[in-house]
VOGU-3710 file (C-alpha; in Angstrom, 3 decimals, decimal comma):
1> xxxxxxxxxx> -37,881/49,077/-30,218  -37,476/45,399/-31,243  -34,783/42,895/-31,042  -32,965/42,274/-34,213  -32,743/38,559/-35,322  -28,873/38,138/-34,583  -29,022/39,883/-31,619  -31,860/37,426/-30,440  -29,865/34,372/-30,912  -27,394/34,985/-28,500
11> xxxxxxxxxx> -29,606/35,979/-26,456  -31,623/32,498/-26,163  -28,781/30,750/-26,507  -27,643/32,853/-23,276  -30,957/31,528/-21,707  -30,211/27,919/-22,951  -27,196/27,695/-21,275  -27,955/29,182/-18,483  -31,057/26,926/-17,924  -29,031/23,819/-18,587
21> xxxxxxxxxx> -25,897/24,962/-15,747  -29,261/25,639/-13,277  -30,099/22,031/-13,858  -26,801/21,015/-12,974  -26,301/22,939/-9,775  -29,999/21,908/-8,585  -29,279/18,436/-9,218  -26,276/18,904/-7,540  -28,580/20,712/-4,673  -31,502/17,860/-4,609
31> xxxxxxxxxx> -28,108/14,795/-4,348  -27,010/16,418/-1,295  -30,003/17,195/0,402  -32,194/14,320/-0,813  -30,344/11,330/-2,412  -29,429/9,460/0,450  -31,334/5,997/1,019  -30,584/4,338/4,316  -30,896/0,574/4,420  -30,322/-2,225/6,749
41> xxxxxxxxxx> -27,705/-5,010/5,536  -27,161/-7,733/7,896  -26,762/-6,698/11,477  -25,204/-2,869/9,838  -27,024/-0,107/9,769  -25,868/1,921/6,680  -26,495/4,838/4,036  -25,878/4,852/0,879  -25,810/7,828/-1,822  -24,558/9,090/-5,376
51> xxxxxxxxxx> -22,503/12,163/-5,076  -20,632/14,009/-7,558  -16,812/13,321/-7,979  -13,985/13,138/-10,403  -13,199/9,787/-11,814  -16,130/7,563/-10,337  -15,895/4,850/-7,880  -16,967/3,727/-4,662  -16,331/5,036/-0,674  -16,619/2,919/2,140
61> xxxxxxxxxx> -16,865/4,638/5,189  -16,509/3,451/8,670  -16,532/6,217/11,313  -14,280/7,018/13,244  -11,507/4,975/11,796  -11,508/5,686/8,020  -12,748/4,975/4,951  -12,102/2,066/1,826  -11,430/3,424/-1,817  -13,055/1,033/-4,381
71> xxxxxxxxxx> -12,183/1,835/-8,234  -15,800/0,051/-9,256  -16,842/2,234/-12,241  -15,323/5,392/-14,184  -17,705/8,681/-14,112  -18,899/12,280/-12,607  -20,406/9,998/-10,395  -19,757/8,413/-7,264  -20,784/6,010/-4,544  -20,976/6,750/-1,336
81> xxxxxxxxxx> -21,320/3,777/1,551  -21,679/4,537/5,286  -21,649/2,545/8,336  -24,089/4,551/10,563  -24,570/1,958/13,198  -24,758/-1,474/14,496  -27,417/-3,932/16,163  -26,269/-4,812/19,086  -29,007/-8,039/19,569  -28,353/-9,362/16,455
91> xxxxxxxxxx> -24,644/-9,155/16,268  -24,396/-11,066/19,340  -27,393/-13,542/17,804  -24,831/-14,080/14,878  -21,646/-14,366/16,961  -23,667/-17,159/19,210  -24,637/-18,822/16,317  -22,270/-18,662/13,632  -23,956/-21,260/11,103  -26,509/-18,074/10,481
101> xxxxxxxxxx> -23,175/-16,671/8,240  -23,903/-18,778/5,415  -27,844/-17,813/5,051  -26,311/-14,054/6,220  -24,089/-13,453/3,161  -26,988/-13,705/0,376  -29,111/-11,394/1,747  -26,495/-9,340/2,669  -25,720/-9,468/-1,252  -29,928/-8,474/-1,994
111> xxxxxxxxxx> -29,675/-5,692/0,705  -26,720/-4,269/-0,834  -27,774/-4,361/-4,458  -31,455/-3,867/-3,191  -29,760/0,025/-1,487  -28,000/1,041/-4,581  -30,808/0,360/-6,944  -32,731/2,885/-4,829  -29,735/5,434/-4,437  -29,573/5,504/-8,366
121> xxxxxxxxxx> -33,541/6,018/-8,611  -33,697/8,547/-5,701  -30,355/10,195/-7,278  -32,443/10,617/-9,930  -35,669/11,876/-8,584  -33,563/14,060/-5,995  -31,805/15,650/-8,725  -34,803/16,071/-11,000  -37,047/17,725/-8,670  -33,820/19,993/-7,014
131> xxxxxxxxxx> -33,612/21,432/-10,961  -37,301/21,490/-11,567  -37,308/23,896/-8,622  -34,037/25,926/-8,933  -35,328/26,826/-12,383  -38,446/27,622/-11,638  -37,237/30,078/-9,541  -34,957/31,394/-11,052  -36,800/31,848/-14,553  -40,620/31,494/-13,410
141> xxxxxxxxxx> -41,109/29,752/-16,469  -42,680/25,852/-17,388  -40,450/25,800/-20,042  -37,292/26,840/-18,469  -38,166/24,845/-15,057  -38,581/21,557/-17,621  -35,265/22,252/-19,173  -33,528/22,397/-16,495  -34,889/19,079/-14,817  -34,905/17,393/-18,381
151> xxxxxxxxxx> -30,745/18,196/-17,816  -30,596/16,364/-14,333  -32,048/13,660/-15,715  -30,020/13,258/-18,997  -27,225/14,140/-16,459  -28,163/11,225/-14,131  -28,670/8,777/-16,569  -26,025/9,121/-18,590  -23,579/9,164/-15,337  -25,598/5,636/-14,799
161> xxxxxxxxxx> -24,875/4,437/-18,216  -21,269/5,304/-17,965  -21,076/3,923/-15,088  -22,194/0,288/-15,824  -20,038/0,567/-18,791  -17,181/0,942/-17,149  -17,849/-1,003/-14,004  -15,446/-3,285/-12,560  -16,854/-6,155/-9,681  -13,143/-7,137/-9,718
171> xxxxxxxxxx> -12,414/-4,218/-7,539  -13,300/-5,771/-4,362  -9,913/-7,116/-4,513  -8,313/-4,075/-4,241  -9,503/-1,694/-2,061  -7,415/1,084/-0,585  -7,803/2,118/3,310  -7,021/5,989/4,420  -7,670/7,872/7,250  -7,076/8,466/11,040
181> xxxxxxxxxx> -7,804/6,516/13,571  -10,031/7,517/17,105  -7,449/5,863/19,458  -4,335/6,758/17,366  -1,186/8,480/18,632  -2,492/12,469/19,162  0,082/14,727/16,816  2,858/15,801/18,475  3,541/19,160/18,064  7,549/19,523/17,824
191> xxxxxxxxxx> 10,334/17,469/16,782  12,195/17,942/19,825  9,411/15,831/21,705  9,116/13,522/19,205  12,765/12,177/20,168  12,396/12,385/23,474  9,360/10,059/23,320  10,510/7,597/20,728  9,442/4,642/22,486  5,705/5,894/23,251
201> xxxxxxxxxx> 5,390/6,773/19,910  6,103/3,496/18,724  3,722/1,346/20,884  1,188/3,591/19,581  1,849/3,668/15,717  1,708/-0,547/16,376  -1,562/0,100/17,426  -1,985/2,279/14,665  -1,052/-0,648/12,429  -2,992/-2,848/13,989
211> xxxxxxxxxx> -6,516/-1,471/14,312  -6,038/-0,734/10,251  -5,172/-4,299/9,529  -8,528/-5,358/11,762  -10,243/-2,767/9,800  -9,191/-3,610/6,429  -9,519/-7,879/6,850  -13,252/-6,584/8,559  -14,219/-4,986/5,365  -12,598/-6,551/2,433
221> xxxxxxxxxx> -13,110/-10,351/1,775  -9,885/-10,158/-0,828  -10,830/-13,904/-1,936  -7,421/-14,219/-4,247  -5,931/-13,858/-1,099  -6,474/-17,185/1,076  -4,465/-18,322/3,924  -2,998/-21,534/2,770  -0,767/-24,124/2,985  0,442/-23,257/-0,739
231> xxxxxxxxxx> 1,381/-19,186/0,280  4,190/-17,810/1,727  3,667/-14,454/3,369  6,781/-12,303/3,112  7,375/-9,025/5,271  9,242/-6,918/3,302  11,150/-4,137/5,186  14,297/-1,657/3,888  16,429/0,879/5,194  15,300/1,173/8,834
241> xxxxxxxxxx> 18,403/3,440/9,961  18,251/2,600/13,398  15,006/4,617/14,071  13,597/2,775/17,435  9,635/3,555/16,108  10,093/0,562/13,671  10,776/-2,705/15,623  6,822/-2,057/17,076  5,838/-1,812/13,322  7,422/-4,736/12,305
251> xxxxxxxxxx> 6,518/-6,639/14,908  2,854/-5,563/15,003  2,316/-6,524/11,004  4,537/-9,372/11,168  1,787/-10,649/14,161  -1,094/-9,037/12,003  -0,502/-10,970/8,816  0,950/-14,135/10,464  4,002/-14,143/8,008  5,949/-16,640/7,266
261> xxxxxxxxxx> 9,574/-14,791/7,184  10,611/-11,046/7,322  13,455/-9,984/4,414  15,591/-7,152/5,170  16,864/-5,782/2,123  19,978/-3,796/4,031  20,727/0,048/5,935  19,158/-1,436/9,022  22,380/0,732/10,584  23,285/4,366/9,845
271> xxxxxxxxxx> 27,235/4,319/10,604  28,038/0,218/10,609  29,477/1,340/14,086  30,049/-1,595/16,579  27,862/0,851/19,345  25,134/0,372/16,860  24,956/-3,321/17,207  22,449/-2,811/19,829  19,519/-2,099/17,835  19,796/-5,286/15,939
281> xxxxxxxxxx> 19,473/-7,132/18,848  15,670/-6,469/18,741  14,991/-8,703/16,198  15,349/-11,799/18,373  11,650/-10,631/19,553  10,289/-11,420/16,079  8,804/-15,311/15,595  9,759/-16,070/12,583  13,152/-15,934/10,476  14,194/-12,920/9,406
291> xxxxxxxxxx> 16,438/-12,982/6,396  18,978/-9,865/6,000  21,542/-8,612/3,601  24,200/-5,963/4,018  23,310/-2,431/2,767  25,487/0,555/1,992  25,781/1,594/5,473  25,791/-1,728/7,168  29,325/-2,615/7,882  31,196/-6,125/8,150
301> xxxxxxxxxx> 30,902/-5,036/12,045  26,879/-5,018/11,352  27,078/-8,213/9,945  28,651/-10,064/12,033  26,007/-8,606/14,835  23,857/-9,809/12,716  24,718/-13,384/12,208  24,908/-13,620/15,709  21,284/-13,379/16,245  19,190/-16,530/16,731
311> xxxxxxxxxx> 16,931/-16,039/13,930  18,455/-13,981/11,513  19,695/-15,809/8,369  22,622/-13,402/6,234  22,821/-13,246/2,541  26,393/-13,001/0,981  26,539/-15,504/-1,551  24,729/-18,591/-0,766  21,139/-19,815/-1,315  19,071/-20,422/1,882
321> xxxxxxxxxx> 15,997/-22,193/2,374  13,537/-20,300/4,424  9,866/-21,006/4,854  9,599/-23,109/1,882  11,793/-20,615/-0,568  15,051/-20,226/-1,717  16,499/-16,642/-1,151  19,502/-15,908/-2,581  21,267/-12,367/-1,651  24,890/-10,756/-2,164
331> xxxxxxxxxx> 25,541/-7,302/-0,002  26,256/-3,927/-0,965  30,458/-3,546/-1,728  30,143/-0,002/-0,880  30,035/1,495/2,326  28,791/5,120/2,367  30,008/6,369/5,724  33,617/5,490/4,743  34,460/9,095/3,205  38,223/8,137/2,212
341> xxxxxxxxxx> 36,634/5,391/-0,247  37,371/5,312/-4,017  34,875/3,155/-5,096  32,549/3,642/-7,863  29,103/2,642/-8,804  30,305/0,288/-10,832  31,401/-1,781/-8,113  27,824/-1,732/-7,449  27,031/-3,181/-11,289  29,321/-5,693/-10,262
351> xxxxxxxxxx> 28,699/-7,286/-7,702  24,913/-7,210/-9,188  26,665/-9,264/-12,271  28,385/-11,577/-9,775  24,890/-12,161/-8,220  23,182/-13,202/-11,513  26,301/-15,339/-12,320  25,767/-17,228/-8,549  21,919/-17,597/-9,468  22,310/-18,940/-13,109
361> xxxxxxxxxx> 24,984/-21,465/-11,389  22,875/-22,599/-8,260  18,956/-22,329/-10,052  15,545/-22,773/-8,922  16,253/-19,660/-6,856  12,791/-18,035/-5,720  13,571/-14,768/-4,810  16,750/-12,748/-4,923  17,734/-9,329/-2,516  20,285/-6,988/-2,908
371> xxxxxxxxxx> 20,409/-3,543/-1,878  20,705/-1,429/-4,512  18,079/-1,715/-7,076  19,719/0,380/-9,851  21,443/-2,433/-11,512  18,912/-4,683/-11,131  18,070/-5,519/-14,664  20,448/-8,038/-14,769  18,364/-10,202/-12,710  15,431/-10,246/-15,150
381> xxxxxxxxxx> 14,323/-14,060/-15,565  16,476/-15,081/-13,419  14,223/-15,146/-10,668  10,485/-14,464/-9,619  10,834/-11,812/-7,523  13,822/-9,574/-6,650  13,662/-7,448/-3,400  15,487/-3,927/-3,355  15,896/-0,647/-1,353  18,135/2,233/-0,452
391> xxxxxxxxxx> 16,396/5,322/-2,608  13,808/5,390/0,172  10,766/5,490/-2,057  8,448/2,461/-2,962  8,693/1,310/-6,855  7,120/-2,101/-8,386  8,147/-2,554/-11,566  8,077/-5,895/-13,783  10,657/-7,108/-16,039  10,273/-7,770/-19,573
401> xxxxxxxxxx> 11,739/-11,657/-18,971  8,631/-11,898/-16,035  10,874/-10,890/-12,512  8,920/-8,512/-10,568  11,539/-5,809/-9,295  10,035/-4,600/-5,787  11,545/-1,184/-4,390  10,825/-0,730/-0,644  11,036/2,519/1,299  12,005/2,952/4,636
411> xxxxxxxxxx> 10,142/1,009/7,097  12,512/3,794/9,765  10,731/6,803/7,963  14,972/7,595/6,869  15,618/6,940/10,754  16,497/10,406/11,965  16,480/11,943/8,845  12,858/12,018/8,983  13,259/15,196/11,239  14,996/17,075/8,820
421> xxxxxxxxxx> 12,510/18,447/5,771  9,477/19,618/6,638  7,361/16,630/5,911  8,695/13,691/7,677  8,924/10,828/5,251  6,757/7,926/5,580  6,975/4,246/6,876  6,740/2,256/4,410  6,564/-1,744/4,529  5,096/-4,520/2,444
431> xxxxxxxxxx> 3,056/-8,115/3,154  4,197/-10,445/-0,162  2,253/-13,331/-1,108  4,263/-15,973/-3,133  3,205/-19,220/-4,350  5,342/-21,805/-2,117  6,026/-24,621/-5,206  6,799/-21,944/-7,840  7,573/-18,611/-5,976  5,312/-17,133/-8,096
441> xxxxxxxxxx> 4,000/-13,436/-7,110  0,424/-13,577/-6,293  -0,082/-10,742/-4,912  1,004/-7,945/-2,156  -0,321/-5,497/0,625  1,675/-1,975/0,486  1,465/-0,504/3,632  2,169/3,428/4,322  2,076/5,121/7,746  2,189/9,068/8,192
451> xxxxxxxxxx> 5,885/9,546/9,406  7,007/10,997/12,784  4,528/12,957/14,576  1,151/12,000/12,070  -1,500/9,189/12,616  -2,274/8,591/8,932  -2,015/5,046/7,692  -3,238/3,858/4,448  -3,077/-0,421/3,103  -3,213/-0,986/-0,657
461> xxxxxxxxxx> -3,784/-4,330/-2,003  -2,183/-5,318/-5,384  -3,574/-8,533/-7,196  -1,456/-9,838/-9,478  -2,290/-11,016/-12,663  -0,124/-14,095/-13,882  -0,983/-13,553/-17,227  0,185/-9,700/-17,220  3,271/-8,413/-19,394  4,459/-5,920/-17,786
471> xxxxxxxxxx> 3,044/-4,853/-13,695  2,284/-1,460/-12,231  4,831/0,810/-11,428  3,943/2,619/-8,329  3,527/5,867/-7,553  6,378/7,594/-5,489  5,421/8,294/-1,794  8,657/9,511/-0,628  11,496/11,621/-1,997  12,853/10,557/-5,364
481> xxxxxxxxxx> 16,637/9,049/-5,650  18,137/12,056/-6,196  17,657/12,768/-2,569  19,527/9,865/-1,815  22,182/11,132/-4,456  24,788/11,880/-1,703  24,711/8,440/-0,369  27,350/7,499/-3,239  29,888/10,064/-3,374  32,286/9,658/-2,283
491> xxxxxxxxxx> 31,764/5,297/-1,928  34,017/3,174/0,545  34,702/0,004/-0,492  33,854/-3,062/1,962  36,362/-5,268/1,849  35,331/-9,148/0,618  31,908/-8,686/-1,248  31,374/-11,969/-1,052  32,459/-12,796/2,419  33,710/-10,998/5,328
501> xxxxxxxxxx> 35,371/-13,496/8,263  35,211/-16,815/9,786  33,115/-15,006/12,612  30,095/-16,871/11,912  29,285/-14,940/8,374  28,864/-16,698/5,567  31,528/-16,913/2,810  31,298/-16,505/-0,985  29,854/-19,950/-0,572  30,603/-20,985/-4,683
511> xxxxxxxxxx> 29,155/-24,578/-5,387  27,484/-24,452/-1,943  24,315/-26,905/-1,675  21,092/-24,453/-0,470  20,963/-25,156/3,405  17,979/-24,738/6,007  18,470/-21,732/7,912  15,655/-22,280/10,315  16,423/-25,913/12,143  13,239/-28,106/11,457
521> x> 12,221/-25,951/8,006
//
């Protein structure tokens, strides 16, 4: 019996197929088992492979603590980077002699580009012979077994060629750290134990903090990123909500990235109860200035706790000069835990309106703060940077006029809230990096720890570029606003937006000259 022409042709293209998804999967087969190239650079004993991914780019791995996300090419194919081990002699040879750093870097430079020259040619050979094999055994033919490694190869190469056509060397600038740390906090396993340990939990998510920071200035040189005389590093925290885990945070990154001034941008209470003032007190262990305005549920009680403290500076009206910028702020003329309240949002559009109005008037204002960031827009030109929070998410956004409009989440994980759904929302706090003459965005670090309970901590670094139209919008890590929804209905009014009492808070301050809020800035 013989096989009719059509039927044939299916039939070998069957085979053809079949030979060429073979190739595939044995490449696939000879990357894992034989594509790895281990290579020396510098005192670091390291490994370094292509492996098959979605979307490309470049892994950095550093057991146990984590691993660096670099978005250096587009592809099937990635790069894989470990740090296997250390010399211990030749470390210490470098720390006892540290002008060996300059002849250290070049060669570092070879060995690296040296080790992934020979990762692409072994990926290659590895892949070739793993399909040369798989189809020979599977089809016990030349023909076939040359098919299929003829695929790995076209596969390899033209992974390669997308690869360097899509690379970008400007990556290095922002790399993105994930994963847990060996000494972090162990998960605790219920809520209930979670608040009964608050205060444990927060020395150890500082550490947290801390040994990423190390981790992430170890491995990234971030060059557009220099500490200078000309940059002013911002901490930018929101919506703490009294949860007691976040004054070790703060306090660990303010240390970490040796900023200049922290900015509250409000709800650093839950009820603006006068019981509450006690958690503010904390902030007099910070070194530096931290610069505050009222949020929906901080209270003129809350604010007048909070002009109390030595180095808190309040925002209601006035510009103030802090580390070399002008901040101008206006607080929130709602007050959510007031339930007999008729106010409206659009006391919220307001006041936004009578913030503009107050930064038109005074000019040269560097960066602007209020609460809310929903009306927002009318800020747009006005000012370099405006700082926001209250829908407990982060968002980055840039106006069309050139303001960048910077969203923070809670740096309190929503306080206590955090207990409620099942995930508990994140941390979420930000290092700023403005230009000190111009207050000029150069840049920022967005940092995200796992929220009550986890040890996961990821830093993002954001270069900005001054010649950009518009900026990234960020990805939401947290619930969206319409969580927050209930926050607004029903709205109490606080009375005197502008100022509350001659108790040491500032007034509406119209026509006021800026003034130093730190003595000696």
């Amino acid at each position: 019996m013989t096989t009719s022409p059509t039927t044939a042709l299916p039939t070998r293209a069957a085979r053809v197929l079949a030979t060429v998804l073979l190739g595939l999967v044995g490449g696939w087969l000879g990357l894992t088992v034989a594509g790895t190239v281990h290579h020396e650079v510098g005192p670091l004993n390291t490994s370094m492979r292509l492996q098959p991914t979605w979307g490309g780019g470049t892994t950095v791995v550093v057991p146990p603590l984590g691993e660096l996300q670099l978005d250096t090419h587009v592809g099937v194919l990635g790069v894989r980077a470990v740090l296997e081990g250390l010399d211990v002699d030749e470390a210490r040879t470098l720390v006892a002699a540290p002008e060996r750093l300059a002849d250290l870097k070049p060669q570092a430079v070879e060995d690296i580009r040296w080790a992934l020259t020979m990762a692409v040619l072994r990926a290659g050979l590895a892949a070739t012979v793993g399909a040369l094999l798989l189809g020979a055994l599977a089809f016990r033919r030349v023909g076939a077994a040359l098919v299929a490694g003829g695929t790995a190869v076209a596969a390899v190469a033209g992974s390669a060629g997308v690869a360097l056509a899509t690379a970008n060397p400007a990556s290095i600038a922002e790399p993105r750290y994930t994963g847990l740390l060996a000494d972090a906090p162990t998960v605790v396993g219920t809520a209930e134990s979670i608040v009964t340990d608050f205060s444990r939990y927060g020395d150890q998510l500082a550490q947290v903090v801390r040994n990423v920071s190390g981790l992430y200035a170890a491995t990234s040189t971030l060059p557009l990123m220099p500490a200078s005389d000309d940059t002013v590093r911002v901490l930018h925290i929101s919506d703490l909500h009294l949860a007691p885990q976040a004054w070790d945070t703060v306090r660990t990154v303010a240390d970490q990235y040796d900023v200049d001034v922290v900015v509250d941008s409000g709800d650093i209470t839950d009820h603006g109860s006068r019981p509450e003032n006690r958690y503010v007190e904390e902030i007099r262990h910070l070194d530096v200035p931290y610069v505050w305005v009222r949020g929906n549920h901080d209270s003129p009680v809350t604010q007048r706790a909070m002009a109390r403290q030595r180095n808190v500076v309040v925002l209601d009206g006035r510009p103030r000069r802090v580390a070399g910028l002008t901040f101008l702020g206006l607080g929130d003329p709602t007050f959510t835990p007031d339930k007999t309240g008729t106010a409206t949002p659009d006391l919220v559009a307001a006041a936004a309106g009578r913030l503009a109005a107050k930064i038109e008037k005074h000019g040269d204002v560097d960066v602007a703060v209020f609460h809310d960031p929903t009306p927002a827009a009318v800020l747009d030109g006005l000012v370099p940077v405006s700082l926001h929070g209250h829908l407990h998410y982060r968002k980055v956004t840039r106006g069309v006029d050139g303001t960048w409009f910077m969203t923070q989440g809670s740096t309190g994980g929503s306080g206590l809230r955090a207990l409620e759904p099942e995930q508990p929302a994140p941390i979420l706090l930000s290092v700023l990096y403005l230009d000190r003459a111009t207050g000029t965005l150069r840049g920022y670090d967005d940092i995200r720890l796992g929220g009550l309970g986890s040890t996961s901590a990821q830093i993002q670094r954001h270069v900005v570029d001054p010649l950009e139209e518009t900026g990234p919008e960020t990805a939401l890590v947290a619930p969206g606003p319409d969580v927050r929804a209930e926050d607004r209905e029903p709205l109490g009014l606080v009375d005197g937006v502008d100022g509350v009492d001659g108790n040491g808070v500032e007034g509406s301050g119209e026509g006021d000259a800026p003034e130093d809020a730190v003595p000696g800035e």
